[in-house]
N, CA and C of each residue as an Amber inpcrd file, in Angstrom:
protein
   516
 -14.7720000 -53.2080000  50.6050000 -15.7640000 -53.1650000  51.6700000
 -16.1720000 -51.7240000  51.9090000 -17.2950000 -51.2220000  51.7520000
 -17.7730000 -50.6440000  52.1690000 -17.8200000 -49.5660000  53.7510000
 -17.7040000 -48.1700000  53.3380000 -17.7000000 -48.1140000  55.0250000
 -18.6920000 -47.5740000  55.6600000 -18.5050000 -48.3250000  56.7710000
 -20.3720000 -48.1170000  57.6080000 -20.2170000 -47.1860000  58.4710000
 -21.2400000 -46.4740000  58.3850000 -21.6150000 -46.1520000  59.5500000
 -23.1580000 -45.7880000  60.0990000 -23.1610000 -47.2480000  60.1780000
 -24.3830000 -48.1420000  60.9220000 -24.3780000 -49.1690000  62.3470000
 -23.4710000 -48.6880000  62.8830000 -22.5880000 -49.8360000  63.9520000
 -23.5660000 -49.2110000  64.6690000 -23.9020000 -50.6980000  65.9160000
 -24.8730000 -50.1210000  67.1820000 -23.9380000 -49.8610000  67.9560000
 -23.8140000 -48.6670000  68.5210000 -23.3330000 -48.3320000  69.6940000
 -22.9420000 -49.4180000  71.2660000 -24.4290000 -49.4870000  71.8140000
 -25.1030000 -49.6340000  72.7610000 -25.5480000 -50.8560000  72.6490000
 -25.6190000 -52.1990000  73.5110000 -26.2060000 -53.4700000  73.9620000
 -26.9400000 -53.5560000  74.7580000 -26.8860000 -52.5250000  75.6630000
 -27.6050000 -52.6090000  76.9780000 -28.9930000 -53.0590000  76.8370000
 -29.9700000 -51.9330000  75.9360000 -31.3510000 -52.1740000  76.0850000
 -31.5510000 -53.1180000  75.2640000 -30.9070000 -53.9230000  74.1370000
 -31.2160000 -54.8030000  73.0550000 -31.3830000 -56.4740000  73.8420000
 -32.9750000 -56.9710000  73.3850000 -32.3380000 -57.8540000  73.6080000
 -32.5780000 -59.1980000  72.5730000 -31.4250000 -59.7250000  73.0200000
 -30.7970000 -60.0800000  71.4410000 -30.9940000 -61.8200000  71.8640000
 -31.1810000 -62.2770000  70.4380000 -31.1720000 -64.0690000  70.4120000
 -29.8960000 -64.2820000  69.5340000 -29.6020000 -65.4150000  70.1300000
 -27.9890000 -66.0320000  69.4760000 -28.9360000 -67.3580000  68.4460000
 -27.7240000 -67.6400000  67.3810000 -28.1670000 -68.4780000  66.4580000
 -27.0830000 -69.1430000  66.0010000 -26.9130000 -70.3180000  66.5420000
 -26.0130000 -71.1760000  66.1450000 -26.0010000 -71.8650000  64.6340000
 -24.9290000 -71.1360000  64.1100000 -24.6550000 -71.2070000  62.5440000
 -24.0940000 -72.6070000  62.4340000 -22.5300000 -72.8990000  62.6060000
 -21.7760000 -73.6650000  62.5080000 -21.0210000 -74.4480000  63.5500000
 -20.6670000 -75.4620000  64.0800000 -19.4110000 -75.8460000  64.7510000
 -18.9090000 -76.8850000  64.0690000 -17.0570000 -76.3380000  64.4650000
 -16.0900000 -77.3470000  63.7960000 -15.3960000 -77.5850000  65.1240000
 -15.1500000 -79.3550000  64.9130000 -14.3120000 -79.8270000  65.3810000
 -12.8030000 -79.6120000  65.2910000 -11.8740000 -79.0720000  65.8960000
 -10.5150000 -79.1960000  65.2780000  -9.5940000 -80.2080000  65.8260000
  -8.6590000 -81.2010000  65.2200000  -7.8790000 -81.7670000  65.9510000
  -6.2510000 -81.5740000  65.5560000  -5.7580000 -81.6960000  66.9020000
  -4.1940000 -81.1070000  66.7380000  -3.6000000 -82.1090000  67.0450000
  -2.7620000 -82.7230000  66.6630000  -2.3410000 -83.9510000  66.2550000
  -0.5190000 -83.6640000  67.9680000  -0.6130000 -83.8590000  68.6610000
   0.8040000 -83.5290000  69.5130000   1.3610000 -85.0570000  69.9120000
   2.8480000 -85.1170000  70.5060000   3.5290000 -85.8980000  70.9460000
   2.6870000 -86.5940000  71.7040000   1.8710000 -86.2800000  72.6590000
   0.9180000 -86.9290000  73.9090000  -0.3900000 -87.4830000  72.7590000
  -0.5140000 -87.6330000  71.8970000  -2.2960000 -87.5300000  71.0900000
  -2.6330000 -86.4380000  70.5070000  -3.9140000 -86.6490000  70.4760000
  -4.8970000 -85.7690000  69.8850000  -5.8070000 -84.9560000  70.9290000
  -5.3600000 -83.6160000  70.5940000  -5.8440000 -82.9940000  71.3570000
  -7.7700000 -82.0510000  70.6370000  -8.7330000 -82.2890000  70.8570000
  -9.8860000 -81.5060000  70.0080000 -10.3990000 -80.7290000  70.7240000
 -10.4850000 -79.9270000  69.8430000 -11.1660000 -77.8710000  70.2360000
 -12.4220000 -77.6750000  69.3640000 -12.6600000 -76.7510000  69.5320000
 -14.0740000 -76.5850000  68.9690000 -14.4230000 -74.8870000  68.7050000
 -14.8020000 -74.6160000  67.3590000 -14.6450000 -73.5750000  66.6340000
 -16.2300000 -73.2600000  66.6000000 -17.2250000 -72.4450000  67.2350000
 -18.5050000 -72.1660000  66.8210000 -18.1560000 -70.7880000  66.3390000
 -19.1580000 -70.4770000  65.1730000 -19.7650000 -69.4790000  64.4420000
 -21.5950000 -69.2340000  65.2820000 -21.4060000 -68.0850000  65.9270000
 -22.6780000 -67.6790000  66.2600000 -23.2460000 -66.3370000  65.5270000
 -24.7010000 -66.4030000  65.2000000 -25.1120000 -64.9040000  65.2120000
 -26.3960000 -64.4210000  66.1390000 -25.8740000 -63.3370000  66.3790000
 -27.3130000 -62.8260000  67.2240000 -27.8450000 -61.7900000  66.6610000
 -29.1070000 -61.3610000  66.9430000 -30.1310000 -60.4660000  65.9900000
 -31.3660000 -59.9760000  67.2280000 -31.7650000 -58.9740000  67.3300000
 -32.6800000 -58.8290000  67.6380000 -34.1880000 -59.3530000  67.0180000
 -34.2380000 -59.5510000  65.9400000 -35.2920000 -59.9140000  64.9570000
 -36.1710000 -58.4240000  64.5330000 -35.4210000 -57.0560000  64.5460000
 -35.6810000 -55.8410000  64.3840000 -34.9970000 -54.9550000  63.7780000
 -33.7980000 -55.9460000  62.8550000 -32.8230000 -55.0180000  62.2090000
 -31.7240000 -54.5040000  62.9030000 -31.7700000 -55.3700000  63.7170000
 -29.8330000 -55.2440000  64.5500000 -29.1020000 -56.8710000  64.2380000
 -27.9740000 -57.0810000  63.7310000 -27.3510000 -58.0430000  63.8670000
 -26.0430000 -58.1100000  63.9330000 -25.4460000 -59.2090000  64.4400000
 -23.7910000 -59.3280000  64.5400000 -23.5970000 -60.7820000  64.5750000
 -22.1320000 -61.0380000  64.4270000 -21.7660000 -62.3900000  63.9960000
 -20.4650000 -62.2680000  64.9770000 -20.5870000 -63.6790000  65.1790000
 -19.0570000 -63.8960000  66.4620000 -18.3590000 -65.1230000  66.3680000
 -17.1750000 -65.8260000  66.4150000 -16.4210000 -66.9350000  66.3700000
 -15.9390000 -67.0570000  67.6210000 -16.0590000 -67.9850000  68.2230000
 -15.5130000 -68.5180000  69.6710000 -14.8540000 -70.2340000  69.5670000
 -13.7870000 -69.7730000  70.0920000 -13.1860000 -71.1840000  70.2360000
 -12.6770000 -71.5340000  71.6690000 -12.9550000 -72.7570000  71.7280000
 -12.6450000 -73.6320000  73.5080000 -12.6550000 -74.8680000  73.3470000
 -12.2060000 -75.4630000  74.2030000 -12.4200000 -76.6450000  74.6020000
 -13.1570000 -77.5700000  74.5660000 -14.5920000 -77.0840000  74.6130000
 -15.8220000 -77.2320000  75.0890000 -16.7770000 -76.7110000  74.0370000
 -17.6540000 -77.4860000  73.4900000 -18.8370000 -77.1790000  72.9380000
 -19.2730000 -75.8870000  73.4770000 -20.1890000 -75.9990000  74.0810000
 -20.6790000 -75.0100000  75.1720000 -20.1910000 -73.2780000  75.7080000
 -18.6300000 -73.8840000  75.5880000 -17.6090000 -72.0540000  75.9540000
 -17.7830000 -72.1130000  74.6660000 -17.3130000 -72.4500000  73.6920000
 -17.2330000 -72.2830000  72.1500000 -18.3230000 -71.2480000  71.8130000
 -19.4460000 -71.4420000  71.8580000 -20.7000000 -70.9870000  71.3330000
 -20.8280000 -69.7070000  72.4750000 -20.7100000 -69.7310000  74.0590000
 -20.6900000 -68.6580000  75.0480000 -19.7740000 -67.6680000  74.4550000
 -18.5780000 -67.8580000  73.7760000 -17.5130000 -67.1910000  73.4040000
 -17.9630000 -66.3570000  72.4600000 -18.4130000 -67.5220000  71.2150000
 -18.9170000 -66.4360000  69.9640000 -20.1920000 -65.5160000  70.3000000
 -21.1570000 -65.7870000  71.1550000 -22.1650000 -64.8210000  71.9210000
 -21.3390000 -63.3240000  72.2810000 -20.3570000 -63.8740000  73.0470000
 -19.6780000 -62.3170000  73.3130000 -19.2010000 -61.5690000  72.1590000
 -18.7920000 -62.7100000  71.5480000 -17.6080000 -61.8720000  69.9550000
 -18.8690000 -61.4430000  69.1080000 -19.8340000 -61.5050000  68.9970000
 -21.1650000 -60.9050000  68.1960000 -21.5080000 -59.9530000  68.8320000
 -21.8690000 -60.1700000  70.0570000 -22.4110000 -58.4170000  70.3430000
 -21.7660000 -57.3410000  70.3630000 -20.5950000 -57.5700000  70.1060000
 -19.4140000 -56.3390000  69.9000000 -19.2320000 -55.5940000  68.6940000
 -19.5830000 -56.4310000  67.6980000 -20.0430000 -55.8920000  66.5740000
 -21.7200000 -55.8450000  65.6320000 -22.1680000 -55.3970000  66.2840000
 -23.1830000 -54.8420000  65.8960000 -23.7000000 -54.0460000  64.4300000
 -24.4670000 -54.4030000  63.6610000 -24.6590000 -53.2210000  62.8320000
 -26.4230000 -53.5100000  62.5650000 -27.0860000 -52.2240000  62.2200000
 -28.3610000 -51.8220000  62.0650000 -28.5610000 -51.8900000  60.2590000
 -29.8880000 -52.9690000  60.7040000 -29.7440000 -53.1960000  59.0780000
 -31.6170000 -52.6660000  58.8320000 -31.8250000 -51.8100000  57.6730000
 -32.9860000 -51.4480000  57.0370000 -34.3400000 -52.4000000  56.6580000
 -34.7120000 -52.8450000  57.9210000 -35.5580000 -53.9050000  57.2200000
 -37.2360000 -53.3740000  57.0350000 -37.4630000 -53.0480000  55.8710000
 -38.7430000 -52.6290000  55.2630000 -40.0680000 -53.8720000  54.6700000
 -40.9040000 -53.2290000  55.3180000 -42.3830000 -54.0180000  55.5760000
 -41.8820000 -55.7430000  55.5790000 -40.3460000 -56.4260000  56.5590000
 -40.5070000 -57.8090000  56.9640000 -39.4810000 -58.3210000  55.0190000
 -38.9630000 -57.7030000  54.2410000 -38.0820000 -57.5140000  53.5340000
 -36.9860000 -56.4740000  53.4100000 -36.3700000 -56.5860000  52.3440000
 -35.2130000 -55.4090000  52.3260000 -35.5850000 -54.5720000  51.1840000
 -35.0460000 -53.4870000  51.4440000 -35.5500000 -52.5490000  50.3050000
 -35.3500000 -52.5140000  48.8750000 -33.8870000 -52.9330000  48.8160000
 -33.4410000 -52.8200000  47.2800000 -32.3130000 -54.5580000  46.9320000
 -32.2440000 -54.9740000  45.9500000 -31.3720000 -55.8540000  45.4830000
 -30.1120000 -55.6480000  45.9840000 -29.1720000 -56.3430000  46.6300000
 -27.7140000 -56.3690000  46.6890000 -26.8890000 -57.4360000  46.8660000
 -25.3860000 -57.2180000  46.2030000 -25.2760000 -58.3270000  45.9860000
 -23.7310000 -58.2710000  46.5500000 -23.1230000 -59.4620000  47.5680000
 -21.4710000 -59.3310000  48.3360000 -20.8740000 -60.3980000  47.9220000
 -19.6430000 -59.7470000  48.5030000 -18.7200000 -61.3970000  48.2530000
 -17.5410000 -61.0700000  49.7030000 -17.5270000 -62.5610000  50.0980000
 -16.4860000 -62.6650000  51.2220000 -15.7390000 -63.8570000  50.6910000
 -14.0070000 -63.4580000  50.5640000 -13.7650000 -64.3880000  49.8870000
 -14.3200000 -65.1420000  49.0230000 -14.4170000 -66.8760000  48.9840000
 -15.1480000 -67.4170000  48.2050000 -16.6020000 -67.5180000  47.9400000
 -16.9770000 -67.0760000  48.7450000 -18.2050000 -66.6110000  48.9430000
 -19.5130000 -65.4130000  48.2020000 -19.9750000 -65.6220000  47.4120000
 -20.6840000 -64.8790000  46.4920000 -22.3750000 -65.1130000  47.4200000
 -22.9560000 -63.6550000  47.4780000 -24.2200000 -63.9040000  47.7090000
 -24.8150000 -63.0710000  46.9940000 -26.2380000 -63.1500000  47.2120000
 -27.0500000 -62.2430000  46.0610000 -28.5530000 -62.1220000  46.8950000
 -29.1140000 -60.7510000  47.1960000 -30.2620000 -61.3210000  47.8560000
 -31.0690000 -59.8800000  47.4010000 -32.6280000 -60.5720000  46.9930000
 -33.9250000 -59.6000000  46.6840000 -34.7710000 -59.4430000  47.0500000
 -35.4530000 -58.5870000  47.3890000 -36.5830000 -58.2930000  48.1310000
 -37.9700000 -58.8820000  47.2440000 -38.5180000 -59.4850000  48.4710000
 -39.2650000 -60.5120000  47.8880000 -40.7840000 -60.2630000  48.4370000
 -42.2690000 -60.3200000  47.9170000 -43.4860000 -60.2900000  48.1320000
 -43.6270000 -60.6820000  49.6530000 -44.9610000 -59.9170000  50.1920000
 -45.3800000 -60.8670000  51.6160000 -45.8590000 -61.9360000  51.0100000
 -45.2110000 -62.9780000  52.7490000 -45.8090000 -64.6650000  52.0120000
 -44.8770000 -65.3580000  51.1570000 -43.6350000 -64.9590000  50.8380000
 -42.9180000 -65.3140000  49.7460000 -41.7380000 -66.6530000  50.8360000
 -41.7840000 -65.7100000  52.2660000 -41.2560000 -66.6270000  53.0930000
 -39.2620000 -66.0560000  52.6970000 -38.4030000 -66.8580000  53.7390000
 -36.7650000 -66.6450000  53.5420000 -36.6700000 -67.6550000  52.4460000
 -36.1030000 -67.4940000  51.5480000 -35.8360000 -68.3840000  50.2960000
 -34.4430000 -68.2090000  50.4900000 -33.8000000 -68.9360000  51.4370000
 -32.1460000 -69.3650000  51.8960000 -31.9450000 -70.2280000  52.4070000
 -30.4600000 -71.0020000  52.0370000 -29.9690000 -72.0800000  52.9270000
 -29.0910000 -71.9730000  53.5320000 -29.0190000 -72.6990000  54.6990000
 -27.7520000 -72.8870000  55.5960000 -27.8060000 -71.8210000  56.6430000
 -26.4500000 -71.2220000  56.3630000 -25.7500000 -70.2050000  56.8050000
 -26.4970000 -68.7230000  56.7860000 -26.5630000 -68.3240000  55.3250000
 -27.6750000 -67.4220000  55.2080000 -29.0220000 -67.2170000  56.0260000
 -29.5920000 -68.3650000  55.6510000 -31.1980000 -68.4250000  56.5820000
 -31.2670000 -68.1180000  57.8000000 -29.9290000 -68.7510000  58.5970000
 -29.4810000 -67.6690000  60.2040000 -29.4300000 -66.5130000  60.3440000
 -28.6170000 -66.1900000  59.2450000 -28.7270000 -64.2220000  59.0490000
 -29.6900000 -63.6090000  58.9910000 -29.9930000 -63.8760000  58.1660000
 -31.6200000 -63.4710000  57.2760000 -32.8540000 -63.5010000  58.6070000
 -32.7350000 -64.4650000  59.2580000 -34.4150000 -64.6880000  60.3820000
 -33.5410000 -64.1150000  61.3630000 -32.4570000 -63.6850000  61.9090000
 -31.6310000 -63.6600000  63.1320000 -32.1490000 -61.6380000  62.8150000
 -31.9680000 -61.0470000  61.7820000 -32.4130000 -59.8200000  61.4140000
 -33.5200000 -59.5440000  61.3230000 -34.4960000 -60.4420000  61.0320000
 -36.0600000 -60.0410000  61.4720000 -36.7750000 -59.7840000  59.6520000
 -35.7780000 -60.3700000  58.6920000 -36.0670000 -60.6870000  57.4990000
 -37.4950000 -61.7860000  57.5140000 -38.4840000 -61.2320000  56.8360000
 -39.2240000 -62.6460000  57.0830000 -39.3740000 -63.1690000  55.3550000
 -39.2480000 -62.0070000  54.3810000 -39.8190000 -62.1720000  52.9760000
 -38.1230000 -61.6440000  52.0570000 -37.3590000 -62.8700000  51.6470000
 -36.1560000 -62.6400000  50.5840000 -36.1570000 -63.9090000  49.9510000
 -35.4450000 -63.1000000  49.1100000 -35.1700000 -64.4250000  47.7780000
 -33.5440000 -64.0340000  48.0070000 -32.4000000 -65.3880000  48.1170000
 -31.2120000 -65.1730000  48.3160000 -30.9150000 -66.6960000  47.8250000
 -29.2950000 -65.9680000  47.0890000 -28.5280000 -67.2420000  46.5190000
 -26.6670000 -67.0180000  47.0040000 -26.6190000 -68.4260000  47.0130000
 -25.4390000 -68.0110000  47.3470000 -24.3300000 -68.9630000  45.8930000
 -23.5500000 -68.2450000  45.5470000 -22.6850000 -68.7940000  44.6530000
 -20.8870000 -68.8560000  45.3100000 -20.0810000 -69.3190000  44.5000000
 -19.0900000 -70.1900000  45.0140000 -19.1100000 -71.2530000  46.3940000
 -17.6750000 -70.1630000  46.8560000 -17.9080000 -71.1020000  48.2390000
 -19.2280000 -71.3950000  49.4050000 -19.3830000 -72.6390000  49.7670000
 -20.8100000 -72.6380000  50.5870000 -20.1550000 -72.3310000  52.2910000
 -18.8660000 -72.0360000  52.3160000 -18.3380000 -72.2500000  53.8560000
 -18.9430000 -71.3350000  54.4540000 -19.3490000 -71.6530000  55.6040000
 -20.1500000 -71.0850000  56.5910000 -19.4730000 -69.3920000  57.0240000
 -18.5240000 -70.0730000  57.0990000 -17.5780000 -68.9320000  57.5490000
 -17.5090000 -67.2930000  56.5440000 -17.5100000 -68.1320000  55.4530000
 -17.1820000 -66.9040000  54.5530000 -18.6620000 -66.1940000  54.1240000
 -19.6400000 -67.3860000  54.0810000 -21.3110000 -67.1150000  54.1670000
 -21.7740000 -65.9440000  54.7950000 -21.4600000 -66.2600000  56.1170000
 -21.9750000 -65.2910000  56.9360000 -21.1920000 -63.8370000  56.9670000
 -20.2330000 -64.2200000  56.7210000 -19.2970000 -62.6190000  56.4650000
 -20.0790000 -62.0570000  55.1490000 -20.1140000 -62.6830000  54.2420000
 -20.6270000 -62.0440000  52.8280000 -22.1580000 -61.5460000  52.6910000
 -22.9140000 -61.8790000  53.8170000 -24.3450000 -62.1570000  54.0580000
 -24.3300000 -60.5990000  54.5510000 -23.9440000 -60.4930000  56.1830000
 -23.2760000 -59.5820000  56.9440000 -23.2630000 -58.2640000  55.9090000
 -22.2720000 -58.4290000  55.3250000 -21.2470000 -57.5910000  54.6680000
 -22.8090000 -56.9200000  53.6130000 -22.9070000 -57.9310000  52.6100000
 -24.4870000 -57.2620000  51.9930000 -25.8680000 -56.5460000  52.7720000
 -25.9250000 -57.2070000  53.8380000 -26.8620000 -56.3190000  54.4240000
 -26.6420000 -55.0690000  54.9830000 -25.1900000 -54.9820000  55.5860000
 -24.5970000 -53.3720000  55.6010000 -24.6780000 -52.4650000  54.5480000
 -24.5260000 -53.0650000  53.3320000 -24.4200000 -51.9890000  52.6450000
 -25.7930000 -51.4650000  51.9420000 -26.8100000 -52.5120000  52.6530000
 -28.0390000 -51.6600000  52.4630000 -28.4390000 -50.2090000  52.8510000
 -29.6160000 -49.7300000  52.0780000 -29.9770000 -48.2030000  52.3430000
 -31.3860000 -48.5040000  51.9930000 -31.9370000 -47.3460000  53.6220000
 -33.1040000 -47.5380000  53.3730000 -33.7890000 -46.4650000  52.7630000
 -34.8850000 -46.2990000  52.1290000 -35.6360000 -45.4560000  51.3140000
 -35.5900000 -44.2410000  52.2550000 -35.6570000 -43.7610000  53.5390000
 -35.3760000 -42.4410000  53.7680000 -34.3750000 -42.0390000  53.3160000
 -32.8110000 -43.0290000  53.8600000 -31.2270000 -42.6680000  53.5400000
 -31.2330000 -42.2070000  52.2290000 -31.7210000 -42.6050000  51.3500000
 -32.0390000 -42.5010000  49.2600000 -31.9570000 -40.9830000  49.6960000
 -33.3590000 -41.3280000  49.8600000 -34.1980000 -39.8270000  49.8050000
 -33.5210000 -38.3740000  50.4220000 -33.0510000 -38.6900000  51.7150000
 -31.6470000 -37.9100000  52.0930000 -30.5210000 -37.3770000  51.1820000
 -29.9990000 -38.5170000  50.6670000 -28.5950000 -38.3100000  49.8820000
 -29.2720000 -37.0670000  48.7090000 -30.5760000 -38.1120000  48.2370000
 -30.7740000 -37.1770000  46.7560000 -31.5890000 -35.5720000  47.2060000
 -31.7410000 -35.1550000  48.0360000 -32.5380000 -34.0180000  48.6080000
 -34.0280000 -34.1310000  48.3710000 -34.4340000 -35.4540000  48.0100000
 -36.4820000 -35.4430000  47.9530000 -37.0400000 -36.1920000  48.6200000
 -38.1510000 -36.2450000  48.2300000 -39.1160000 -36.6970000  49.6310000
 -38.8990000 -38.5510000  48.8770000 -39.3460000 -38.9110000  50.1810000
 -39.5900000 -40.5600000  49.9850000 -40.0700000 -41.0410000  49.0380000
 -41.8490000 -40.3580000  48.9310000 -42.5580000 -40.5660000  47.8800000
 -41.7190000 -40.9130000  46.5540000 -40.8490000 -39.7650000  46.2820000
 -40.0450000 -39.7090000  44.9130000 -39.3490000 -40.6970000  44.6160000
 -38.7360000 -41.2870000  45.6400000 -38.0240000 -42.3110000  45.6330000
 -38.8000000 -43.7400000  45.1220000 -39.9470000 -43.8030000  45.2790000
 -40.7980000 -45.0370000  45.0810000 -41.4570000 -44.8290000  43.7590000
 -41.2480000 -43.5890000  43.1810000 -42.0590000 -42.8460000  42.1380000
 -40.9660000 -43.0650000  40.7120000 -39.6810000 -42.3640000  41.6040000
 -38.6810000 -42.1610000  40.2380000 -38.3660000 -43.5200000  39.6140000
């Protein structure tokens, strides 16, 4: 994994939409019955290149998903999103989880399913081509999704590292 440092600071002025990825039922089998809990996967995004991902578990549908709202905005990270795509090809893996995602024409639309397609529109992605290989679990999806869009760089950052102008970067 990669190390970032792209984390948002600050929540205050953001304001952010939640996106309900996943919920699992869990049941725990005790002396008295069956007792069921409930596991949501949320993400929230500004739709401007801020996103985070959160897991909340309760009782309750409802705290479940309130829970993972909190556990997302705590982790935050700022992702490079250029003209409504991403700048360059990249490709993660979370656990079983293999993704792969390319920057794609205006009009080309999110070319993702599931899990992904939350990420992807929750970031303000409007134009990718993305696949996901092995595991399809939500869980590991969105970590691997996550995880690839961090380690994006945007055409200034290039241009930074290598000491030239932008232009060059689109040129070389």
């Amino acid at each position: 994994m990669a190390i970032r440092n792209n984390r948002v600071k600050s929540t205050n002025d953001i304001e952010l939409k939640d996106r309900l990825v996943a919920i699992n039922r869990v049941t725990k089998v005790t002396k008295g019955g069956r007792t069921f809990t409930f596991a949501a996967i949320v993400v929230v995004g500004n739709e401007n290149g801020i996103i985070g991902w959160g897991l909340g578990k309760a009782n309750e549908v409802q705290a479940a998903i309130a829970k993972g709202v909190e556990a997302a905005k705590k982790n935050l990270i700022k992702v490079p999103v250029h003209k409504g795509t991403i700048p360059h090809e990249q490709a993660a893996k979370f656990g079983g989880s293999r993704v792969i995602l390319k920057p794609a024409s205006h009009g080309t639309g999110v070319k993702a399913g599931g899990a992904m397609r939350a990420v992807l529109e929750s970031v303000g992605i409007t134009d990718v081509l993305a696949k996901s290989k092995g595991s399809s679990n939500p869980h590991n999806l969105v970590k691997a999704t996550i995880e690839a869009l961090g380690e994006l760089r945007s055409p200034a950052q290039v241009a930074q590292n290598r000491g030239i102008s932008v232009e060059k970067v689109f040129k070389g």
